[in-house]
C-alpha positions in Angstrom: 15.4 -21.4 6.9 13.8 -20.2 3.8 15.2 -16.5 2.6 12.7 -15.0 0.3 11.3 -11.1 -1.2 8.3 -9.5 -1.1 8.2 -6.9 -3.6 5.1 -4.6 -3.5 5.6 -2.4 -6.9 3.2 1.1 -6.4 2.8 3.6 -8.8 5.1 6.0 -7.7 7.6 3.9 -5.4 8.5 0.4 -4.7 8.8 -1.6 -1.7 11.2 -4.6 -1.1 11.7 -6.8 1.9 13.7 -9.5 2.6 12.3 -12.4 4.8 13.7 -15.1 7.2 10.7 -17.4 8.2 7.9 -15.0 8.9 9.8 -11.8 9.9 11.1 -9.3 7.6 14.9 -8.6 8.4 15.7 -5.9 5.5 13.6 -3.6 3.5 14.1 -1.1 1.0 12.4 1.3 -1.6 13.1 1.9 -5.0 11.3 4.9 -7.2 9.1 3.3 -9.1 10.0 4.3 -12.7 13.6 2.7 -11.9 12.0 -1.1 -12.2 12.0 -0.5 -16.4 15.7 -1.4 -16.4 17.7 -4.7 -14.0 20.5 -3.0 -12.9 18.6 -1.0 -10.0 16.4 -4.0 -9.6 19.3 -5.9 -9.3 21.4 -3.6 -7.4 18.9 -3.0 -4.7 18.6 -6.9 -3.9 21.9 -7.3 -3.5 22.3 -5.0 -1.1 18.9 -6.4 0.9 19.7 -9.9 0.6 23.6 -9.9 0.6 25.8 -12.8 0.0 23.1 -15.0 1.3 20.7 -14.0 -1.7 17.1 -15.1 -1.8 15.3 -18.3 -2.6 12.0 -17.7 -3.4 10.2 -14.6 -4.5 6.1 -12.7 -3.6 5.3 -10.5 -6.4 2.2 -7.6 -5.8 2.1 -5.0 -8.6 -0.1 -1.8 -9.7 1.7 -1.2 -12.7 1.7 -4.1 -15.4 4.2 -2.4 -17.5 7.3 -2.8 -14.9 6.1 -6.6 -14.3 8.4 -8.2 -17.3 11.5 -6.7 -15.9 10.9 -8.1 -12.3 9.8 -11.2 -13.1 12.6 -11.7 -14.9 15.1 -10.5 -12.8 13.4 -12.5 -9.1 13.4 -15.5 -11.7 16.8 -15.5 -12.2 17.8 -14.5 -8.7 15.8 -17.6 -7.3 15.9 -20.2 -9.7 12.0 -20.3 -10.2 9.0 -18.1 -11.0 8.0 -15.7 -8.2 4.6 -15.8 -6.9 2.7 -13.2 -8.7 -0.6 -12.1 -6.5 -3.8 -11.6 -8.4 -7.4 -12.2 -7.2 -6.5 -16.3 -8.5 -3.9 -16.4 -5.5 -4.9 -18.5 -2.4 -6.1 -15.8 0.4 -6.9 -16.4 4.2 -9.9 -14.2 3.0 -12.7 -15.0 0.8 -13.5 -12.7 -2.1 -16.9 -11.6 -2.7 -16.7 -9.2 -5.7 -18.6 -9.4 -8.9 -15.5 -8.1 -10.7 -12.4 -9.9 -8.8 -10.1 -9.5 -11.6 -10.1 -6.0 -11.2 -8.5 -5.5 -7.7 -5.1 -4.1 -7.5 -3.0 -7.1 -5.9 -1.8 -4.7 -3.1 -5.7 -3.8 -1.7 -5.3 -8.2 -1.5 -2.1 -8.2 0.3 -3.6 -5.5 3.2 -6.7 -7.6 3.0 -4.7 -10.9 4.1 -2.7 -8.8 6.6 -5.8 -6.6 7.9 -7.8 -10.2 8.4 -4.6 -12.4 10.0 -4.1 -9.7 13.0 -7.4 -8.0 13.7 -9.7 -11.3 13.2 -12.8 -9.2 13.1 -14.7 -7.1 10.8 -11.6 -4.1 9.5 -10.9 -1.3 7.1 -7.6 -0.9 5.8 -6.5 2.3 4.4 -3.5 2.3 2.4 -2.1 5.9 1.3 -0.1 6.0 -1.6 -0.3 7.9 -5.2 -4.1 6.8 -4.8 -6.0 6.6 -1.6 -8.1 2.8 -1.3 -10.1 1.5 1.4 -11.0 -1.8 1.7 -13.3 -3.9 3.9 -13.1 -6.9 5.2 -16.5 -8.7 7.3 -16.6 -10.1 10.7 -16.5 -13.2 8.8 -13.5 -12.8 6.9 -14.6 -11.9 3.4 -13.2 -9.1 1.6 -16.7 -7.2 0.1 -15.2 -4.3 -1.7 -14.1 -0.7 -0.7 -13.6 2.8 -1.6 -10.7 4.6 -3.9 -10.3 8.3 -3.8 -7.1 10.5 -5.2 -3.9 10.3 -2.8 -2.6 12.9 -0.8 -0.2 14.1 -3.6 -2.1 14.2 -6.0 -4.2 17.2 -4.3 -0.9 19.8 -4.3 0.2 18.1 -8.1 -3.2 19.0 -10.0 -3.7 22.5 -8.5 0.2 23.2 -9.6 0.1 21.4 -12.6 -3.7 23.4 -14.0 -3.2 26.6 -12.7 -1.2 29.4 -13.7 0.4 30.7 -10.6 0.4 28.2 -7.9 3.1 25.8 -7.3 4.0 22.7 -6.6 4.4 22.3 -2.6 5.8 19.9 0.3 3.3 18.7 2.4 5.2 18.8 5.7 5.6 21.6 8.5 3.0 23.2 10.8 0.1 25.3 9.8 -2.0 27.6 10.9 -6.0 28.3 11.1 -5.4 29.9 7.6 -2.6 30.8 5.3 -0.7 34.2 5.3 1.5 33.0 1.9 -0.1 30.8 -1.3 1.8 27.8 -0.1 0.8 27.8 3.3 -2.8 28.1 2.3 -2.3 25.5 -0.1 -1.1 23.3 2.4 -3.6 23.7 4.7 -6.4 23.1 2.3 -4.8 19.7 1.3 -4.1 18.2 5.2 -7.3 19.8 6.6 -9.5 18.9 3.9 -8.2 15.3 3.4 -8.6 14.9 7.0 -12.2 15.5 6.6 -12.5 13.5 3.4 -10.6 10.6 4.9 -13.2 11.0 8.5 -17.0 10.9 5.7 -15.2 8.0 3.8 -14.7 6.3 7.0 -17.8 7.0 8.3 -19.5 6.1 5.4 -18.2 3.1 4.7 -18.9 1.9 8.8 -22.5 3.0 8.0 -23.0 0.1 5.7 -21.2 -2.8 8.1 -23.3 -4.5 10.2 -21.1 -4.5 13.2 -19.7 -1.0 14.4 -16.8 -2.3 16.1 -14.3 -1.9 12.9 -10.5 -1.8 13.2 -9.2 0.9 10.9 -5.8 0.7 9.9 -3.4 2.7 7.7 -0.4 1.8 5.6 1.5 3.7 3.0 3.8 6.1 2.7 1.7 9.0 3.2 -0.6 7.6 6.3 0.8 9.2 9.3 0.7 12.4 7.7 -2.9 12.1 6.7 -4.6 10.6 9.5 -2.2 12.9 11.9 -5.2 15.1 14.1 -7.9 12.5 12.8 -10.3 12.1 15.7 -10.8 8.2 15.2 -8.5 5.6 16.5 -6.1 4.8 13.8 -3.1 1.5 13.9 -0.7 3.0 11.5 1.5 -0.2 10.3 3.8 0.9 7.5 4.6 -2.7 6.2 1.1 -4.0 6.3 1.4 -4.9 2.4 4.9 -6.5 2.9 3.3 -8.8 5.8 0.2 -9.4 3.8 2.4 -11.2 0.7 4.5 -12.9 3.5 1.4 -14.7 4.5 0.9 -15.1 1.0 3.7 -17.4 0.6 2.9 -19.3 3.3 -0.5 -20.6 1.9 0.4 -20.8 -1.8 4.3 -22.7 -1.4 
């Protein structure tokens, strides 16, 4: 049996599983900014993969710059070129898009996974540094989507412009409104991207022509977000992983 990685490489973190036939046995993350050198690269596969090692290799990336170092390093590991996922890759959806070289090889992976378990017309929501939705038809054909800033990125750029407010987790309860500057910080980020998240839904449904839509939601910031939302939501952390397994399958 085949032993091979999916590596999904985000903007702040980066996802690694290791795969026997179709099911992923091991997964890790790695911070992003880490993938400029092979030691942690390296390092982390190791421990995934173990004495076994790996075979074969899926590559996704939203950050070009890291891309030499893994290619290089999953070459090596596997004794051949990792698949690299761009909008050239062979998909079990089809792509209608005037500009296809310009979506991110993750929104192609969740489109692959999103079609392969729902078989019907779906929006994937994937919650990371930036916040994408994509569509897919009844008729399996990808048609486009939405991107709006990431949950983050809402606390970050009020720290990081003003004078006096700071930088602040996102977790813990919260009341109707805030009694400290954090707390009302917090609540104006998780309330109102709970509202952005329901009109970008809801907007984007407007323009299908069948209502019955499966939403889903992957990244690392999607149970958080969609926590409270008053729409049925499958949360499915690995969704991207799964997508550039079944990637493998119909490019190898």
């Amino acid at each position: 049996m085949t032993r091979f990685a999916v590596i999904d490489i985000g903007n702040t973190s980066t996802s690694v599983g290791v795969v026997e036939g179709r099911r992923i046995i091991r997964h890790g993350r790695l911070p992003s900014r880490d993938g400029r050198r092979p030691e942690p690269i390296v390092a982390l596969l190791r421990r995934l993969a173990g004495a076994k090692g790996i075979e074969d290799a899926v590559l996704c990336s939203v950050v070009p710059a890291l891309n030499p170092t893994w290619l290089r390093v999953l070459s090596k590991a596997c004794g051949r070129p990792p698949i690299v996922v761009s909008h050239r890759t062979r998909l079990n959806v089809r792509v209608d898009y005037p500009r296809p070289a310009s979506i991110g090889a993750d929104r192609l992976a969740n489109a692959a996974a999103g079609w392969a378990r729902y078989r019907g017309p779906v929006i994937v929501a994937d919650f990371g540094t930036a916040l994408t939705f994509d569509v897919i038809t009844g008729d399996g054909c990808y048609v486009g989507g939405v991107i709006a800033p990431g949950l983050p990125l809402m606390t970050d750029y009020l720290a990081e412009r003003t004078a006096l407010l700071p930088h602040i987790g996102l977790g813990g309860r919260y009341r109707a409104y805030g009694r400290n500057t954090r707390e009302a910080m917090r609540i104006g980020a998780m309330v109102g991207y709970r509202g952005m998240v329901r009109e970008i839904l809801e907007h984007v449904k407007e323009g299908l022509d069948d209502q019955r839509v499966h939403f889903c939601a992957t990244g690392g910031y999607a149970a958080r977000a969609v926590e409270g939302l008053d729409v049925k939501v499958d949360i499915l952390p690995q969704l991207t992983l799964d997508g550039l397994v079944l990637i493998r399958e119909m490019n190898r």
